[in-house]
ROVEXTI-144856 format. One record per residue (C-alpha): x, y, z; residue in one letter. Coordinates in steps of 0.5 Angstrom, whole numbers, padded with zeros to 4 digits, always signed. Layout:
BEGIN
XYZa
...
END
This chain:
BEGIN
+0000+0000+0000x
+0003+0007-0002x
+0002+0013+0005x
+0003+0019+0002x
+0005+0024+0006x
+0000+0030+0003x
-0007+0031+0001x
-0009+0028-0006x
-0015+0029-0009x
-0014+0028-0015x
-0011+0024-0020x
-0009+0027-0027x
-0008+0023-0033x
-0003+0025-0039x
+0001+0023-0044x
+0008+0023-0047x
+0005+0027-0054x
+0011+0022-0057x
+0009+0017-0063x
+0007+0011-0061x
+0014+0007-0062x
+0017+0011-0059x
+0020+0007-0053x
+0022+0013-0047x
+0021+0013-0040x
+0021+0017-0034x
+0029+0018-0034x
+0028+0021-0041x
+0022+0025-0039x
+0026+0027-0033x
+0031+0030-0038x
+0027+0033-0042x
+0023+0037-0035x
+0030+0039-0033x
+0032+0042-0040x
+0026+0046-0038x
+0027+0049-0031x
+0023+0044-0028x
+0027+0042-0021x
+0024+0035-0023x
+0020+0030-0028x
+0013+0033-0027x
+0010+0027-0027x
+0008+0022-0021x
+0008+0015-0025x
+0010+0014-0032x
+0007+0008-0036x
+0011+0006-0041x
+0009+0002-0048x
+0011-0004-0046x
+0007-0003-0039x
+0012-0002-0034x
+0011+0003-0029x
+0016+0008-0027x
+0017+0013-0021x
+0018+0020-0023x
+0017+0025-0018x
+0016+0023-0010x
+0009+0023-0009x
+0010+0026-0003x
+0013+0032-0007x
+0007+0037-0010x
+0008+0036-0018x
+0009+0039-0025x
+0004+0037-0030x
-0002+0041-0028x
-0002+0049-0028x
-0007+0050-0022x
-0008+0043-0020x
-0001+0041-0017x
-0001+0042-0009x
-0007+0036-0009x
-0006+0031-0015x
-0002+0025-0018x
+0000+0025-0024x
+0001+0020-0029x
+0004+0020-0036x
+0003+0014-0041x
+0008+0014-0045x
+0005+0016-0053x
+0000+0019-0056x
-0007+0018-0054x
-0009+0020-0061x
-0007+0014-0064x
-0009+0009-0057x
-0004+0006-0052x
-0002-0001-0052x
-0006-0006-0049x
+0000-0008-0043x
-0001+0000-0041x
-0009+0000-0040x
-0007-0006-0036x
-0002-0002-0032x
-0007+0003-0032x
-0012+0000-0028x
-0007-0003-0023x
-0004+0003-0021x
-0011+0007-0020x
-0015+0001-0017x
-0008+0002-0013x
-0010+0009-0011x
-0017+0008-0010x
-0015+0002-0004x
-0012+0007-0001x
-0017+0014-0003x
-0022+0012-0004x
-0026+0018-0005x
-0020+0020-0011x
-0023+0024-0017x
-0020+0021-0023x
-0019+0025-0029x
-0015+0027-0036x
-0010+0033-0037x
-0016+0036-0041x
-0022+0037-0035x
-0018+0042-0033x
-0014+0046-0039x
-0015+0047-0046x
-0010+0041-0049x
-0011+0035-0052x
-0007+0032-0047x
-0008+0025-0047x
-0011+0025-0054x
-0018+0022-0051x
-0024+0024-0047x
-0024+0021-0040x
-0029+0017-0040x
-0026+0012-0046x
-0019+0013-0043x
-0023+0010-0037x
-0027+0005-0041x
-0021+0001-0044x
-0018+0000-0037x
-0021-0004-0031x
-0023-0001-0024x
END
């Protein structure tokens, strides 16, 4: 069971905005946050193509991936472009990790990148995101 040491609300779901056979992960989108004076990987959790979950920033440590949203959510990042769909072996980790979070906040908003600021960050709507995972 993960303790978390703040308080989340929210999980907030994104995506990489890579093309789909573009095998990165969380050390890469680290390098790339910090190119941008990010103090670390905005993310929380990064899904890669073949599903393996990674650890991003601490979830202890307030993140960068949603302008006004940060102090109290998680952010996820799957690896892709939600456009053209993720791997099978991602929506699986998907659901594992949020069934996860939910065992222990069980009062957990789950939302996309999209709910809350104008992008098409992570390429799909919510509720079909949510559809192809279990909870």
């Amino acid at each position: 069971m993960i303790a978390l040491n703040r308080v989340v609300d929210t999980i907030i779901i994104h995506h990489s905005a890579t093309p789909p056979t573009t095998d990165i992960g969380a050390v890469e989108i680290r390098e790339w946050h910090l190119e941008r004076d990010y103090s670390d990987i905005g993310y929380h959790e990064v899904i890669r193509i073949d599903g393996q979950i990674e650890a991003g920033r601490d979830r202890d440590i307030e993140g960068a991936h949603c302008l006004g949203h940060n102090k109290h959510s998680i952010g996820i990042c799957l690896v892709g472009d939600g456009r053209c769909g993720f791997t099978e072996a991602q929506y699986k980790s998907l659901g594992a990790l949020l069934r996860h979070y939910r065992r222990m906040l069980p009062e957990v908003h789950i939302g996309v990148h999209n709910d809350f600021a104008a992008t098409i960050c992570p390429g799909m709507p919510r509720t079909e995101l949510l559809a192809k995972v279990k909870l």
